[in-house]
PyMOL Python script that loads the backbone (N, CA, C, O; Angstrom):
from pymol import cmd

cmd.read_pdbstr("""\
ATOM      1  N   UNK A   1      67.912 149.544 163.204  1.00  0.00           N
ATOM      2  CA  UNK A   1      68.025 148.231 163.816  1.00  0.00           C
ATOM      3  C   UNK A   1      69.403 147.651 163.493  1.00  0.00           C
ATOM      4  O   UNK A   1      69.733 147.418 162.330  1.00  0.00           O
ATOM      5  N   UNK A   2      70.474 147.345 164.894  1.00  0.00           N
ATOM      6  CA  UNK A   2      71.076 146.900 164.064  1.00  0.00           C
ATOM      7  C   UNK A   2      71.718 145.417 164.414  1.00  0.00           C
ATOM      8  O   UNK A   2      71.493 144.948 165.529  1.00  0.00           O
ATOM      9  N   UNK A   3      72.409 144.778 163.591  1.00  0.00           N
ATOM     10  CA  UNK A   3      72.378 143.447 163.815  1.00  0.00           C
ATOM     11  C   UNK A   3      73.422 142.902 164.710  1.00  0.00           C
ATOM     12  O   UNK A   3      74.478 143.533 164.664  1.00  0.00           O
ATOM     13  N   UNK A   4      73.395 141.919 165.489  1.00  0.00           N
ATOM     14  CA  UNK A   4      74.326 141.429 166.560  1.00  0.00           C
ATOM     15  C   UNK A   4      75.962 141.411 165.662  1.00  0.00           C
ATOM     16  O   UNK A   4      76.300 141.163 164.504  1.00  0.00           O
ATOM     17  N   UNK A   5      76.440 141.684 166.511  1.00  0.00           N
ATOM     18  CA  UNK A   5      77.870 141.499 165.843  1.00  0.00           C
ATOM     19  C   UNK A   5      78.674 140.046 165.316  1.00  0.00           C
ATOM     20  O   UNK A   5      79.564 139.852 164.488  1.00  0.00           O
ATOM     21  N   UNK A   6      77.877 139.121 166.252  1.00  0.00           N
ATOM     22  CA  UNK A   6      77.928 137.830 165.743  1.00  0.00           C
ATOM     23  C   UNK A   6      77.570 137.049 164.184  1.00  0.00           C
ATOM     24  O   UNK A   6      78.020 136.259 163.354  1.00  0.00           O
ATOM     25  N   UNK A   7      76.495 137.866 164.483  1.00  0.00           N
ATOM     26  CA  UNK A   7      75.486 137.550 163.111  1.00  0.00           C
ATOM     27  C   UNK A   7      76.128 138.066 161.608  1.00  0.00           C
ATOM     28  O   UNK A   7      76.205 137.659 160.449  1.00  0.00           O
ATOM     29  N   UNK A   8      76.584 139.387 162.535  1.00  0.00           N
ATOM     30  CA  UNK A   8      76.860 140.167 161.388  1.00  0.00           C
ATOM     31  C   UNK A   8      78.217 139.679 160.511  1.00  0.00           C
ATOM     32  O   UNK A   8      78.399 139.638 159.294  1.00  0.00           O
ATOM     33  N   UNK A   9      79.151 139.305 161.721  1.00  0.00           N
ATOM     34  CA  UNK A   9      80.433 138.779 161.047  1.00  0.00           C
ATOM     35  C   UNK A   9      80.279 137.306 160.163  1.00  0.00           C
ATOM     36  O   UNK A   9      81.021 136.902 159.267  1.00  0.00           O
ATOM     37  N   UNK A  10      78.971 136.607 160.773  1.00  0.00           N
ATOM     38  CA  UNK A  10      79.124 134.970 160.027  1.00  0.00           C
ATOM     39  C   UNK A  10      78.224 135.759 158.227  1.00  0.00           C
ATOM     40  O   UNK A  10      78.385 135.224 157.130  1.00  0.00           O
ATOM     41  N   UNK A  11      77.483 136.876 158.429  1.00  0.00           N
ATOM     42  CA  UNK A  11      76.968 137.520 157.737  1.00  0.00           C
ATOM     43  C   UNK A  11      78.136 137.556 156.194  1.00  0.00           C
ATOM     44  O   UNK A  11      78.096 136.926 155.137  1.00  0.00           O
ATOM     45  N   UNK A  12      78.850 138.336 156.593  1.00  0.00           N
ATOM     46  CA  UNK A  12      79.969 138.779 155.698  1.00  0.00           C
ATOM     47  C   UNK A  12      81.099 137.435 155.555  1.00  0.00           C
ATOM     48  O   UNK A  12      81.513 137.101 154.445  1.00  0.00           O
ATOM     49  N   UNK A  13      81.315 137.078 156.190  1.00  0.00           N
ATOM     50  CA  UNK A  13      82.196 136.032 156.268  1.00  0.00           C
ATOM     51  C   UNK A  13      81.596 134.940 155.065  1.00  0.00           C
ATOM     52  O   UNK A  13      82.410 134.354 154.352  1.00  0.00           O
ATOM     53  N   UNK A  14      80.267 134.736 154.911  1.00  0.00           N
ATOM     54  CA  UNK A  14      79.782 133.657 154.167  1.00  0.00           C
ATOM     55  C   UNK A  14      79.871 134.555 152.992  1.00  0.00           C
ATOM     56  O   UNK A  14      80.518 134.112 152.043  1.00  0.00           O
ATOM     57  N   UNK A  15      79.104 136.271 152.821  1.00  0.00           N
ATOM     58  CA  UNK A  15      79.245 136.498 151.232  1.00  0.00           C
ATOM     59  C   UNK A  15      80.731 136.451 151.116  1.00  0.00           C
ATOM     60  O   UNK A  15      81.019 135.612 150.262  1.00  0.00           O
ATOM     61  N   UNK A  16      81.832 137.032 151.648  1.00  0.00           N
ATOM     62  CA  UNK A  16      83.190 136.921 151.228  1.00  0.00           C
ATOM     63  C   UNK A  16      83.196 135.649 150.516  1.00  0.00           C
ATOM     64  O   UNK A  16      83.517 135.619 149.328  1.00  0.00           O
ATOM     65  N   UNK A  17      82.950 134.867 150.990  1.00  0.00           N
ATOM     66  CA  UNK A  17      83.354 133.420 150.248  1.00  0.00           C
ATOM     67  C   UNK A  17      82.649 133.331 149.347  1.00  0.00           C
ATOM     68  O   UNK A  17      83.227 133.128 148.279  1.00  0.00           O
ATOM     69  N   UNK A  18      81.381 133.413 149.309  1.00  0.00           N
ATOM     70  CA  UNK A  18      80.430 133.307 148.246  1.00  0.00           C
ATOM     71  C   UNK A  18      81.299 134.627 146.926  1.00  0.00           C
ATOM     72  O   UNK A  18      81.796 133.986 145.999  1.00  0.00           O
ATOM     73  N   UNK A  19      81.411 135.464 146.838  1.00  0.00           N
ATOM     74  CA  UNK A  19      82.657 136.499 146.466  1.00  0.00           C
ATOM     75  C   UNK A  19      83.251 135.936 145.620  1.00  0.00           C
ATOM     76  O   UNK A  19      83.233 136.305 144.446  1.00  0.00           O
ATOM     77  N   UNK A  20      84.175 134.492 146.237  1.00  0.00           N
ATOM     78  CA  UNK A  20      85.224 134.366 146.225  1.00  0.00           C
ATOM     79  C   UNK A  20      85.020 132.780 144.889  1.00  0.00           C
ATOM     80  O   UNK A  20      85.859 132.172 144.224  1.00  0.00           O
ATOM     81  N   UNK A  21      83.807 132.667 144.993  1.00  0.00           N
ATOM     82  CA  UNK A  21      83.545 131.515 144.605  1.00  0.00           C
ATOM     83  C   UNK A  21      82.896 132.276 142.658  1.00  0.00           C
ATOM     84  O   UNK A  21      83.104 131.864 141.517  1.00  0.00           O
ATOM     85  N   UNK A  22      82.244 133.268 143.113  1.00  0.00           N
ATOM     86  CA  UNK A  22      82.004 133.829 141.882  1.00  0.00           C
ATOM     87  C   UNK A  22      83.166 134.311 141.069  1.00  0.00           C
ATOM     88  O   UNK A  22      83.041 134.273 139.845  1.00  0.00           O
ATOM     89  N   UNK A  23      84.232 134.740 141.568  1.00  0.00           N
ATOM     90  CA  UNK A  23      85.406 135.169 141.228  1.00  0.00           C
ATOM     91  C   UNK A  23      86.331 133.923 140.497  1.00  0.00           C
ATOM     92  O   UNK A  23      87.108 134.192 139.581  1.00  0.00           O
ATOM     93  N   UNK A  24      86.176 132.713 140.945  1.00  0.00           N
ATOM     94  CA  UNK A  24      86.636 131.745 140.527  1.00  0.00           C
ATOM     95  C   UNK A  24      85.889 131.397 139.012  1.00  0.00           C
ATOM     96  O   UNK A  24      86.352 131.176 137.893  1.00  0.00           O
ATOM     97  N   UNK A  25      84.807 131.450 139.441  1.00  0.00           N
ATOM     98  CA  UNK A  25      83.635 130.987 138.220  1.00  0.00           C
ATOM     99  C   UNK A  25      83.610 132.036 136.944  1.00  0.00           C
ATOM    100  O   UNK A  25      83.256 131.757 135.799  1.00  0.00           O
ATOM    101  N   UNK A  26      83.973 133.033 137.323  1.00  0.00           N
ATOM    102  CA  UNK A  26      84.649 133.815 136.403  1.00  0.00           C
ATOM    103  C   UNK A  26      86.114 134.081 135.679  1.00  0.00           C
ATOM    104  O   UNK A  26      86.482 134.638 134.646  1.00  0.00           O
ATOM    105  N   UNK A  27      86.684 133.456 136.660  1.00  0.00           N
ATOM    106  CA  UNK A  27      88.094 133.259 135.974  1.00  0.00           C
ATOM    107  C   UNK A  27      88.198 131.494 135.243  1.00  0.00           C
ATOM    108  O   UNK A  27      89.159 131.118 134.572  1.00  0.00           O
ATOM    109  N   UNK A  28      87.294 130.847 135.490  1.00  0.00           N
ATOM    110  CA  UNK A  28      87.123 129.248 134.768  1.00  0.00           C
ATOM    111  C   UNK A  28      87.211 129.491 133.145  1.00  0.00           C
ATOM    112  O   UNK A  28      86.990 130.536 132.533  1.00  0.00           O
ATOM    113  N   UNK A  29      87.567 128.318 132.680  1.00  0.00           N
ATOM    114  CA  UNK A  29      87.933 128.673 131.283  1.00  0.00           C
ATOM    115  C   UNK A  29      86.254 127.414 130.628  1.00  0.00           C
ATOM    116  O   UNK A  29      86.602 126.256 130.399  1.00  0.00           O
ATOM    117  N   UNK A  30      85.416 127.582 130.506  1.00  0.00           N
ATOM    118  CA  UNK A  30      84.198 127.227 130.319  1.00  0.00           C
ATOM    119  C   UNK A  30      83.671 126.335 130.829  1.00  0.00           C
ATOM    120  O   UNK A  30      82.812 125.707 130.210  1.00  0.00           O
ATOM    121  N   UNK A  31      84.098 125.936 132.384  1.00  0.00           N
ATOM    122  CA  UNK A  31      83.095 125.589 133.295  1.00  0.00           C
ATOM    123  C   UNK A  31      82.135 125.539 134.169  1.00  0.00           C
ATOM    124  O   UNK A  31      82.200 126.175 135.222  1.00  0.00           O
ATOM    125  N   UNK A  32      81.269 124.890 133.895  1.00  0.00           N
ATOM    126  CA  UNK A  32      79.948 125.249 134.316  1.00  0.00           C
ATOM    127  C   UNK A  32      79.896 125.707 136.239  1.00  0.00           C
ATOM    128  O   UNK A  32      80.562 125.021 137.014  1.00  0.00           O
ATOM    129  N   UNK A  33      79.140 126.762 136.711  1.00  0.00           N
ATOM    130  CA  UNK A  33      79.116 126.920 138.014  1.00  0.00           C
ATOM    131  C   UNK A  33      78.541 125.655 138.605  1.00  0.00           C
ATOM    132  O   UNK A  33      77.620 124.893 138.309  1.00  0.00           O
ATOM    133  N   UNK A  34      79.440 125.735 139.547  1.00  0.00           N
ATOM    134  CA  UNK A  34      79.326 124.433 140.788  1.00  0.00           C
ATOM    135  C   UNK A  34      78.303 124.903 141.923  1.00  0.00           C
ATOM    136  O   UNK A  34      78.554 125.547 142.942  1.00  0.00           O
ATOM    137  N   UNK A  35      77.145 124.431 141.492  1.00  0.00           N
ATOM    138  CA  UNK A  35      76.249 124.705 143.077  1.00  0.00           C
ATOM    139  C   UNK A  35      77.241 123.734 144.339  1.00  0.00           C
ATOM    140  O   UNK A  35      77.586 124.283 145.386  1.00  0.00           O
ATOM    141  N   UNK A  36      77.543 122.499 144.082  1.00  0.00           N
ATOM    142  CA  UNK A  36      78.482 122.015 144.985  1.00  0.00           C
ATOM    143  C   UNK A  36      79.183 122.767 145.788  1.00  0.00           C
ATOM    144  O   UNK A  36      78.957 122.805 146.998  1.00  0.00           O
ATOM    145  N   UNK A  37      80.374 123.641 145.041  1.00  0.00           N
ATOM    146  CA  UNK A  37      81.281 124.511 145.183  1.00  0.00           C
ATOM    147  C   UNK A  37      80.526 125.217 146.425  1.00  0.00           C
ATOM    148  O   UNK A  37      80.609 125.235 147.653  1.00  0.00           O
ATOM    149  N   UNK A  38      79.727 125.798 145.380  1.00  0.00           N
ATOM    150  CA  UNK A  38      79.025 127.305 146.199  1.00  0.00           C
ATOM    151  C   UNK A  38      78.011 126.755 147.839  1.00  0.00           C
ATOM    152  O   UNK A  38      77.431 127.476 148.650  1.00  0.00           O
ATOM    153  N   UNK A  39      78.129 125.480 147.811  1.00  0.00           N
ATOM    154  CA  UNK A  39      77.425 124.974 149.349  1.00  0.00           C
ATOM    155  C   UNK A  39      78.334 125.221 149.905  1.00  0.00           C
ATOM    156  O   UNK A  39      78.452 126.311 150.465  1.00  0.00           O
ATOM    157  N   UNK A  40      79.549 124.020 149.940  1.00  0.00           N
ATOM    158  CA  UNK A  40      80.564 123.869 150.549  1.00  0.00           C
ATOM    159  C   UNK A  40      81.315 125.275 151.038  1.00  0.00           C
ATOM    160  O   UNK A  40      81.657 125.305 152.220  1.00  0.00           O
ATOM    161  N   UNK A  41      81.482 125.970 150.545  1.00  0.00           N
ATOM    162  CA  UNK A  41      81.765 127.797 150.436  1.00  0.00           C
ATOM    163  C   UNK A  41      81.640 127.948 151.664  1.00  0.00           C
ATOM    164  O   UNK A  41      82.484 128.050 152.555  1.00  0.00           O
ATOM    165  N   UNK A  42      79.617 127.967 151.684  1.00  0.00           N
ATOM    166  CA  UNK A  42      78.994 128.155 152.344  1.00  0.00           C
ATOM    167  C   UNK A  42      79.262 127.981 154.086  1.00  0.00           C
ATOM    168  O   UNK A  42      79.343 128.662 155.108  1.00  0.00           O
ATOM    169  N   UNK A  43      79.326 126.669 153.645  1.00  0.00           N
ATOM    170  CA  UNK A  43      79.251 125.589 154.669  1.00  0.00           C
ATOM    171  C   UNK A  43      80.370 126.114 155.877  1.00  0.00           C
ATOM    172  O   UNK A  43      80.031 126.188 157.057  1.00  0.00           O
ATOM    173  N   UNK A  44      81.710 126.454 155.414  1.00  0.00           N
ATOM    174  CA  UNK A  44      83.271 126.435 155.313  1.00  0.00           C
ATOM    175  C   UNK A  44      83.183 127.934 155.891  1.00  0.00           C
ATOM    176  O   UNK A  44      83.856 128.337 156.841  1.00  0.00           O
ATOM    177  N   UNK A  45      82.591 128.416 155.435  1.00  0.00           N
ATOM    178  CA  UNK A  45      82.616 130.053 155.971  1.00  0.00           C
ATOM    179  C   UNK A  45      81.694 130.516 157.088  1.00  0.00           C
ATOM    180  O   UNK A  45      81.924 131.447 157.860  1.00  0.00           O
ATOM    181  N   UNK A  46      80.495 129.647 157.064  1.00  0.00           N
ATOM    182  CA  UNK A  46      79.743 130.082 158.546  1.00  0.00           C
ATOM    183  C   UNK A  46      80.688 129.487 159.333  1.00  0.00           C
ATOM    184  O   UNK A  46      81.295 130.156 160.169  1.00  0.00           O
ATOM    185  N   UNK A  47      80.839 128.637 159.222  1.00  0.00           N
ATOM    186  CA  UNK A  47      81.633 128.256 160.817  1.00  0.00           C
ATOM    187  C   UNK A  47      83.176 129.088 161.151  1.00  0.00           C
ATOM    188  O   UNK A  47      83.786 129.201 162.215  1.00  0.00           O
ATOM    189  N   UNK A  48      83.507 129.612 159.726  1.00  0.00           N
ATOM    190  CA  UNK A  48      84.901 130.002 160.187  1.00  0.00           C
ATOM    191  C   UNK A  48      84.207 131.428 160.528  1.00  0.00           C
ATOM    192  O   UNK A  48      84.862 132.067 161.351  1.00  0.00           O
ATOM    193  N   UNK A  49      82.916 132.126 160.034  1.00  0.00           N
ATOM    194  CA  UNK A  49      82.739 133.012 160.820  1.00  0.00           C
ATOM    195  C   UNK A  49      82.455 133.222 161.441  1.00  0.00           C
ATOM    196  O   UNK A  49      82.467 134.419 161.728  1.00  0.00           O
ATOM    197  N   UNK A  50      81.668 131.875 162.657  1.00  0.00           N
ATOM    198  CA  UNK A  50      81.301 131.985 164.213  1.00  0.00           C
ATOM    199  C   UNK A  50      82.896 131.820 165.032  1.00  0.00           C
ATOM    200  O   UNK A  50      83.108 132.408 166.092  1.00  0.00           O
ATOM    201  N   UNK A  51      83.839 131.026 164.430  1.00  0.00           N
ATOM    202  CA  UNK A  51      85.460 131.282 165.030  1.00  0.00           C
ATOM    203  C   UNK A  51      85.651 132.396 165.229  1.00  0.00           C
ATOM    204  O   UNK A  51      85.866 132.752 166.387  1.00  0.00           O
ATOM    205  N   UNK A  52      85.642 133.187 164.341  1.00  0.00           N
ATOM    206  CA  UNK A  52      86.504 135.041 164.132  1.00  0.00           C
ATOM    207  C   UNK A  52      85.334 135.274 164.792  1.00  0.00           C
ATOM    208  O   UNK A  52      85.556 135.259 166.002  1.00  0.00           O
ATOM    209  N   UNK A  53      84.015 135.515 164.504  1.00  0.00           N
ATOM    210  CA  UNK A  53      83.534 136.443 165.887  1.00  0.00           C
ATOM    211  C   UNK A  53      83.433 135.709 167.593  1.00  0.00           C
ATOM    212  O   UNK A  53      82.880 136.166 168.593  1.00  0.00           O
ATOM    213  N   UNK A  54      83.865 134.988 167.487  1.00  0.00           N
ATOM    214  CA  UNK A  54      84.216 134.015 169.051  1.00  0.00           C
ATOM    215  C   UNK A  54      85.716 134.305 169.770  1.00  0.00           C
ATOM    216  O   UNK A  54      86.059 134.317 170.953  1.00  0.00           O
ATOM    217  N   UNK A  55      86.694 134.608 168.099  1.00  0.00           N
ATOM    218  CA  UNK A  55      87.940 134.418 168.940  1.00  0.00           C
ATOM    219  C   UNK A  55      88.342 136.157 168.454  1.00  0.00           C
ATOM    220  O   UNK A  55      89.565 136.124 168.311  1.00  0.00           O
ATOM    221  N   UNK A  56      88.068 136.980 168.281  1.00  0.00           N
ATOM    222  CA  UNK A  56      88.534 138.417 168.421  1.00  0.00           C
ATOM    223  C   UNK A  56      87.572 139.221 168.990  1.00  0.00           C
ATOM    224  O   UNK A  56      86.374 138.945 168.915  1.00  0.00           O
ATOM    225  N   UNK A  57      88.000 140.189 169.551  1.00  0.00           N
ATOM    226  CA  UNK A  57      86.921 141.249 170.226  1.00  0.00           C
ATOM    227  C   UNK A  57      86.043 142.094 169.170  1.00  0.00           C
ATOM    228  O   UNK A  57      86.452 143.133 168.652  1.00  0.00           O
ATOM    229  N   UNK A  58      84.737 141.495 168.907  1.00  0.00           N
ATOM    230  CA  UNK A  58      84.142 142.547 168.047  1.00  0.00           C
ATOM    231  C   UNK A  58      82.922 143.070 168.753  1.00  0.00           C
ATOM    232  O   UNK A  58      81.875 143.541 168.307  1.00  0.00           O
ATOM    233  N   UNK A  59      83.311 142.875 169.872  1.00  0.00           N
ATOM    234  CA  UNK A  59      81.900 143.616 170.683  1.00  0.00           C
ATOM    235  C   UNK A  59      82.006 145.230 170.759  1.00  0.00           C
ATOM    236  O   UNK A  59      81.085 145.868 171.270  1.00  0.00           O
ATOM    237  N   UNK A  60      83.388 146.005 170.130  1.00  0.00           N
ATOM    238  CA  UNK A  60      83.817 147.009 170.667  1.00  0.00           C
ATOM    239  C   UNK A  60      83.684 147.788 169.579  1.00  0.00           C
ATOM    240  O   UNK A  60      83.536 149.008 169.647  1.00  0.00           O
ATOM    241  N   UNK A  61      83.740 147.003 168.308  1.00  0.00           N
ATOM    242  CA  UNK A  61      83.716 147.212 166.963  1.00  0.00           C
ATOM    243  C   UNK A  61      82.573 148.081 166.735  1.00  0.00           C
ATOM    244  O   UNK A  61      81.614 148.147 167.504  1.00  0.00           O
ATOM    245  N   UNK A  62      82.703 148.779 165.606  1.00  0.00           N
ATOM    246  CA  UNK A  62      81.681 149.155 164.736  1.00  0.00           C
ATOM    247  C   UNK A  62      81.180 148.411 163.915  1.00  0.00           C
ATOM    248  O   UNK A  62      81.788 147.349 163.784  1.00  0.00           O
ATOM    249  N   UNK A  63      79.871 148.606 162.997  1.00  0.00           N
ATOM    250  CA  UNK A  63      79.744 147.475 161.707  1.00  0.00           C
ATOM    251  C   UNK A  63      80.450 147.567 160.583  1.00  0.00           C
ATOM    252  O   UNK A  63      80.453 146.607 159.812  1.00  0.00           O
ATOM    253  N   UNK A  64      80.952 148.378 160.378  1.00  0.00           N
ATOM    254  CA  UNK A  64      81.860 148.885 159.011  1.00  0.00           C
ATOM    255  C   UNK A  64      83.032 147.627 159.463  1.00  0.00           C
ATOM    256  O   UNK A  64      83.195 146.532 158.925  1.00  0.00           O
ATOM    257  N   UNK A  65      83.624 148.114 160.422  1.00  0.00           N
ATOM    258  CA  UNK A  65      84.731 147.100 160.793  1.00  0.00           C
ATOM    259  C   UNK A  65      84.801 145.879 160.862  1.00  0.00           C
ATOM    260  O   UNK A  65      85.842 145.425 160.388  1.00  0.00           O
ATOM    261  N   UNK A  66      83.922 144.973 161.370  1.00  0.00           N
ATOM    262  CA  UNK A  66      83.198 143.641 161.533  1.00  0.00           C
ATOM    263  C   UNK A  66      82.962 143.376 160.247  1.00  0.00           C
ATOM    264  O   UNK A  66      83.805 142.599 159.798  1.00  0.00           O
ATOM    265  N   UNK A  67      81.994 143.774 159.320  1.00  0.00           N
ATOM    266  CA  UNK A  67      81.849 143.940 157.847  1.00  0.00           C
ATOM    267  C   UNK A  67      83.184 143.380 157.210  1.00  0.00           C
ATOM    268  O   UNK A  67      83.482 142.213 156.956  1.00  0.00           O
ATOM    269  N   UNK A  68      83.884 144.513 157.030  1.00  0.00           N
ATOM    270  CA  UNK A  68      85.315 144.160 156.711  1.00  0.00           C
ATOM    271  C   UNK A  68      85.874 142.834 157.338  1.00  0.00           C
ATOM    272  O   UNK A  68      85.473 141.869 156.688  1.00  0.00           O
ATOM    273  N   UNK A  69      86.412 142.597 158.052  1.00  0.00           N
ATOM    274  CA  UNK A  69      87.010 141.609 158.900  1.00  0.00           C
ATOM    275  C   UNK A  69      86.110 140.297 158.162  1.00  0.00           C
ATOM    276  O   UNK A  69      86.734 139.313 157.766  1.00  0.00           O
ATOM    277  N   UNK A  70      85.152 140.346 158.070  1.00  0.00           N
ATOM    278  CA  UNK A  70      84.205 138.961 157.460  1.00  0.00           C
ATOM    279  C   UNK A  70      84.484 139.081 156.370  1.00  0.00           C
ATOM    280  O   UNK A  70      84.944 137.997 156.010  1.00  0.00           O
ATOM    281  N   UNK A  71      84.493 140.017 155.288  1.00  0.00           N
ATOM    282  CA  UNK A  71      84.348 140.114 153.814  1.00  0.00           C
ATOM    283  C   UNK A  71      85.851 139.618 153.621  1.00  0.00           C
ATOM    284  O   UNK A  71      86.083 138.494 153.175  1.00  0.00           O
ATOM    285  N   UNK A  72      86.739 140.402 153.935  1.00  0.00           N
ATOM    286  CA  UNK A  72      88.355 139.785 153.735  1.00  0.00           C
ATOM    287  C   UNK A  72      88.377 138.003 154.147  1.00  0.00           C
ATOM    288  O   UNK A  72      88.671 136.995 153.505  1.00  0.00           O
ATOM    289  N   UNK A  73      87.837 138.294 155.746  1.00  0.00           N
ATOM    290  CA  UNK A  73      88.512 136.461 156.191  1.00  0.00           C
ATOM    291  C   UNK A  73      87.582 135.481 155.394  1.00  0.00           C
ATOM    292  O   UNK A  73      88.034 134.360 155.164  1.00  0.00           O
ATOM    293  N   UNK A  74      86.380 135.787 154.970  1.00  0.00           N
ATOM    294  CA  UNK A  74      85.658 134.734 153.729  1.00  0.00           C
ATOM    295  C   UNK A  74      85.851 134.537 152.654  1.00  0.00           C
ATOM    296  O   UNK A  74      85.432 133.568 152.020  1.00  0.00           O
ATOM    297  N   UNK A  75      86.872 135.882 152.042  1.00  0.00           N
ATOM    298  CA  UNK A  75      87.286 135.661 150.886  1.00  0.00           C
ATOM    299  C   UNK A  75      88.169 134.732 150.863  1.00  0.00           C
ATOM    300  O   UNK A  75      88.096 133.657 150.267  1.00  0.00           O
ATOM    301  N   UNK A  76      89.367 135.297 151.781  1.00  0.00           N
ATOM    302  CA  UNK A  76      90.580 134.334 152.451  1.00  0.00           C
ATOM    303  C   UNK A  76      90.275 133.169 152.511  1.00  0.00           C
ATOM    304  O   UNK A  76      90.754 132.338 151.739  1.00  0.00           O
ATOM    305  N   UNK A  77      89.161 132.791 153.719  1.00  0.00           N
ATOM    306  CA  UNK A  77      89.658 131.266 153.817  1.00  0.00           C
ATOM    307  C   UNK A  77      88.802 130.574 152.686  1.00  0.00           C
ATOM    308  O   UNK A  77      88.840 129.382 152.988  1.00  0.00           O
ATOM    309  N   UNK A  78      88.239 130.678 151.825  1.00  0.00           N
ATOM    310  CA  UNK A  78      87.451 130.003 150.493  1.00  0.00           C
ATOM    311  C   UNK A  78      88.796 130.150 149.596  1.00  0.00           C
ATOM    312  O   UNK A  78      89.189 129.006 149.367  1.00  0.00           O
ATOM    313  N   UNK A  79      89.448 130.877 149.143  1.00  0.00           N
ATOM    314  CA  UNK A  79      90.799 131.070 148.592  1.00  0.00           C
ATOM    315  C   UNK A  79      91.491 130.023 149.009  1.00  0.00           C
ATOM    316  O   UNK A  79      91.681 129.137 148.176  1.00  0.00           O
ATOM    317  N   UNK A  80      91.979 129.866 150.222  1.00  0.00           N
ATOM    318  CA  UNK A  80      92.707 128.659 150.989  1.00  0.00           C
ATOM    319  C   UNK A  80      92.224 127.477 150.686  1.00  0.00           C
ATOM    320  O   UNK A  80      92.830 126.482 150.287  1.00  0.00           O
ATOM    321  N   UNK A  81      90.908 127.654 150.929  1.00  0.00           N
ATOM    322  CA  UNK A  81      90.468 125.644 150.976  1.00  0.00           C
ATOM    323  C   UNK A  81      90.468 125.621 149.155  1.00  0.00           C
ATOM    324  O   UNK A  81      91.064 124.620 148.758  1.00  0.00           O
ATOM    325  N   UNK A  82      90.038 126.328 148.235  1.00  0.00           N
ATOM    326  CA  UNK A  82      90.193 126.086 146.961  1.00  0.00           C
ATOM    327  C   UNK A  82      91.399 125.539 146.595  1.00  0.00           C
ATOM    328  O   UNK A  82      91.489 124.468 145.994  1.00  0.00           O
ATOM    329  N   UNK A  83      92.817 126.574 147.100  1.00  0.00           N
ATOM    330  CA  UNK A  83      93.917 126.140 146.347  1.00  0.00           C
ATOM    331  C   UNK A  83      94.532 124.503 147.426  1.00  0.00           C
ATOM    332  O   UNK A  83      95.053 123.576 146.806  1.00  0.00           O
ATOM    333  N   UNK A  84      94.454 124.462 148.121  1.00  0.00           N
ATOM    334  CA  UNK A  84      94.440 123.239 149.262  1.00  0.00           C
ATOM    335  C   UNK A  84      93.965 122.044 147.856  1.00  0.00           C
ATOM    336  O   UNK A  84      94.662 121.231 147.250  1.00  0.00           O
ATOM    337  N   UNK A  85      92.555 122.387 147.726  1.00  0.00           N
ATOM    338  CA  UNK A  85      91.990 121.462 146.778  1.00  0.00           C
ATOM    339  C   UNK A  85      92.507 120.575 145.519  1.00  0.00           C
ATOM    340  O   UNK A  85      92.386 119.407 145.149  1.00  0.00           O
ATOM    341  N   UNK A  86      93.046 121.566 145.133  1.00  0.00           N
ATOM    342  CA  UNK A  86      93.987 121.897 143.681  1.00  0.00           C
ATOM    343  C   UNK A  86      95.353 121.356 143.993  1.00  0.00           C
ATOM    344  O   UNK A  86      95.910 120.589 143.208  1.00  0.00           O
ATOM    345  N   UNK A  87      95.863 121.709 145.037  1.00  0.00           N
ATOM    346  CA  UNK A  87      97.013 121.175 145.476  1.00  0.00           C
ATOM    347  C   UNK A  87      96.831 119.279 145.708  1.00  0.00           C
ATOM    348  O   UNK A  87      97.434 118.311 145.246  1.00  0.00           O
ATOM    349  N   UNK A  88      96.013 119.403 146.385  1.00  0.00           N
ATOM    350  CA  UNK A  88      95.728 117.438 146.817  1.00  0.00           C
ATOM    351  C   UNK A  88      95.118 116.964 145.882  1.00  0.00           C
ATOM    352  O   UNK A  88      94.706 115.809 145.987  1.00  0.00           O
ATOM    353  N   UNK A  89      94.894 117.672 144.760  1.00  0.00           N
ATOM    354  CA  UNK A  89      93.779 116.994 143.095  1.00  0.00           C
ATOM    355  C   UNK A  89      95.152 116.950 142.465  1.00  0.00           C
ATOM    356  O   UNK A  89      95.909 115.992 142.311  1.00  0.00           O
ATOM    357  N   UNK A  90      95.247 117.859 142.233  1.00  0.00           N
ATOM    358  CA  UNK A  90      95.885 117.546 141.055  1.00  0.00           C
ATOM    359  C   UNK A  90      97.056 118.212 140.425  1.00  0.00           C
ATOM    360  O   UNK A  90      97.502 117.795 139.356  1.00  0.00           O
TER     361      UNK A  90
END
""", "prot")
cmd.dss("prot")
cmd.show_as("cartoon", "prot")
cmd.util.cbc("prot")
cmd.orient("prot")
């Protein structure tokens, strides 16, 4: 069975970020995990992964490929809006 390519990219696109958010929480110097954080992630990455599967051709794709493409651009853009954050904090 396999899953729409749509699905699949907001699929990966959200763990990338989610990824990306554990990666942070591991590099913190003893602060507590942010369920906050990890919504917003969330939040920030489905939609940027209904964009990328709306605005590139992944109908042609395989799932390995699509996979990829979500896992990188969720890591990416959670990376972005973090340091964005950091930048306008502080």
């Amino acid at each position: 069975m396999a899953l729409e390519p749509l699905l699949l990219a907001v699929i990966c696109t959200v763990a990338g970020s989610v990824l990306n958010t554990i990666r942070g929480y591991l590099n913190s110097e003893g602060e507590s995990y942010s369920a906050r954080k990890l919504v917003g992630a969330i939040i920030v990455s489905a939609f940027a992964g209904i964009a990328i599967a709306q605005a590139i051709a992944i109908d042609g794709m395989n799932e390995v490929g699509i996979a990829i493409i979500g896992l990188t651009s969720g890591f990416a853009i959670d990376y972005a809006v973090s340091k964005a954050k950091k930048e306008t904090l502080g």
